[in-house]
C-alpha positions as CSV (number, residue, x, y, z in Angstrom):
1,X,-16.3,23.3,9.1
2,X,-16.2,20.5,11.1
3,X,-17.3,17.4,10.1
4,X,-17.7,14.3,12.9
5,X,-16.7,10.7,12.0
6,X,-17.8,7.0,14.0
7,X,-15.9,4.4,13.3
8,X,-18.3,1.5,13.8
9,X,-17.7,-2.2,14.4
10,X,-14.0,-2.1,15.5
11,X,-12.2,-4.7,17.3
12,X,-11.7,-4.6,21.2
13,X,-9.5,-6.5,23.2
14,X,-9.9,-6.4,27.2
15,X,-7.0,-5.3,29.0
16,X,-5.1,-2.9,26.2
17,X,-3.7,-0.2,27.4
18,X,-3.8,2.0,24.2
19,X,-6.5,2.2,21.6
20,X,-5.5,0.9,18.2
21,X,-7.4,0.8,15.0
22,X,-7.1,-2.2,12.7
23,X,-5.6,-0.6,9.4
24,X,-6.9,-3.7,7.6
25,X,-9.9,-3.2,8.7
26,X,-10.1,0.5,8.2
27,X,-9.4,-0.2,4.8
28,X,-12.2,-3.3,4.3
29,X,-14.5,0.1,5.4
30,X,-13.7,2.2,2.7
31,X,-10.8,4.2,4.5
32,X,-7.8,5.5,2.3
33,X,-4.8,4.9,4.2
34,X,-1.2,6.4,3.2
35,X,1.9,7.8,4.0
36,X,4.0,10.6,2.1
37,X,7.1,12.0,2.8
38,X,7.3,11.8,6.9
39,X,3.8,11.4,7.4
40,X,0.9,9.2,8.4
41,X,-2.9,9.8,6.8
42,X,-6.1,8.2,6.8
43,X,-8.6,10.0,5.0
44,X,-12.8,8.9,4.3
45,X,-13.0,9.4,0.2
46,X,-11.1,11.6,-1.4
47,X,-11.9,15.4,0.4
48,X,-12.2,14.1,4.3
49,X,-9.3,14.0,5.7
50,X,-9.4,12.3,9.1
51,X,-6.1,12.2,10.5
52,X,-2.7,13.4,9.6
53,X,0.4,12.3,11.8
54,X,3.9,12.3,12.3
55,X,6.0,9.4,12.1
């Protein structure tokens, strides 16, 4: 199953060139933010995990 999120209202700035996420603002949304071990996640509630990354 694969489940689609938007990510509404972010930030831009003109001339970036990377994308970035605001993790305070991810977490003023309702985003739970976390690392374990050697790893990065960001999950939506508790079963939708959203990303999962090395650090």
């Amino acid at each position: 199953m694969c489940i689609t999120f938007q990510i509404l209202n972010v930030y831009y700035i003109s001339n970036i060139k990377n994308d970035i996420l605001s993790l305070g603002q991810l977490l003023l949304i309702g985003y739970d933010i976390h690392m374990e071990g050697l790893s990065f996640f960001i999950k939506y509630g508790r079963n939708y995990l959203i990303i999962k990354a090395p650090m």
